[in-house]
C-alpha positions in Angstrom: 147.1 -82.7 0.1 150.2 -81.2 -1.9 150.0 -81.3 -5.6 152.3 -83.6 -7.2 155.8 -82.6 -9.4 154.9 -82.6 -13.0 156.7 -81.4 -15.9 153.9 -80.7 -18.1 153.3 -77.3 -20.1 150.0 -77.8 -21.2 151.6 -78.5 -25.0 150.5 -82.1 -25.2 151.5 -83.1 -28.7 153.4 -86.6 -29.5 156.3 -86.3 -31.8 156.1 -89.3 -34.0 159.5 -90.0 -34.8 160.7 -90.0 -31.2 157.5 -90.7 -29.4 158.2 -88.1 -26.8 155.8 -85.2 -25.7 156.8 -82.0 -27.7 156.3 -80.2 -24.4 157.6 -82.1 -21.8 159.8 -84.6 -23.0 158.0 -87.4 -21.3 156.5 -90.7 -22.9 153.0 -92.0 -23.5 153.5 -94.4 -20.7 155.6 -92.1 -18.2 152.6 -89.4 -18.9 150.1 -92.3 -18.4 151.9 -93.8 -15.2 152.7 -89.7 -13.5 150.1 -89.9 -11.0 151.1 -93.6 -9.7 154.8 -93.1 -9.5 156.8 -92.0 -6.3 158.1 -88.1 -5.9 161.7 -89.9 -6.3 160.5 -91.8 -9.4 159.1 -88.4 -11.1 161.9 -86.2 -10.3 164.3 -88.9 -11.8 162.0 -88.6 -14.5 162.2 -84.5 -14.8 165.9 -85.0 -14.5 166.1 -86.2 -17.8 163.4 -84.5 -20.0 166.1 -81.6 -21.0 168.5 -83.8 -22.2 165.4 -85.8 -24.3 164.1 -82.5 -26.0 167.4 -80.7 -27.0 168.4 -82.8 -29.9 164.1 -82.0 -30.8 165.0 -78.5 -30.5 168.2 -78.3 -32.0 166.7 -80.1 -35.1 168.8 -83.5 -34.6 167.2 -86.6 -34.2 167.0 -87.6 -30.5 168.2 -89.8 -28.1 166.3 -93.0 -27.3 166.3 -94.0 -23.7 166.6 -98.0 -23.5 
């Protein structure tokens, strides 16, 4: 059994304002769902999380996904 893609960088901390893991980048729900998604559906997923924590890192207010 192969382990599974996951973003995470053991910094688990949920930034109120954007609701978005501090470390990853992912959501309560995407964190909670990981394990039952597809490979395709997480590494759409990781595709995104850079673009969700620069405006966090930068000091902007992020982006919203809909």
């Amino acid at each position: 059994m192969s382990a599974i893609s996951s973003p995470c960088i053991k910094i688990c901390v949920i930034d109120p304002a954007s609701k978005l893991c501090q470390g990853c980048g992912r959501t309560l729900q995407e964190i909670a769902q990981w394990s039952r998604l597809s490979e395709v559906e997480r590494l759409a997923i990781m595709a995104t999380l850079e673009a969700r924590l620069s405006p966090q890192r930068d000091g902007q207010a992020p982006r919203r996904s809909a």
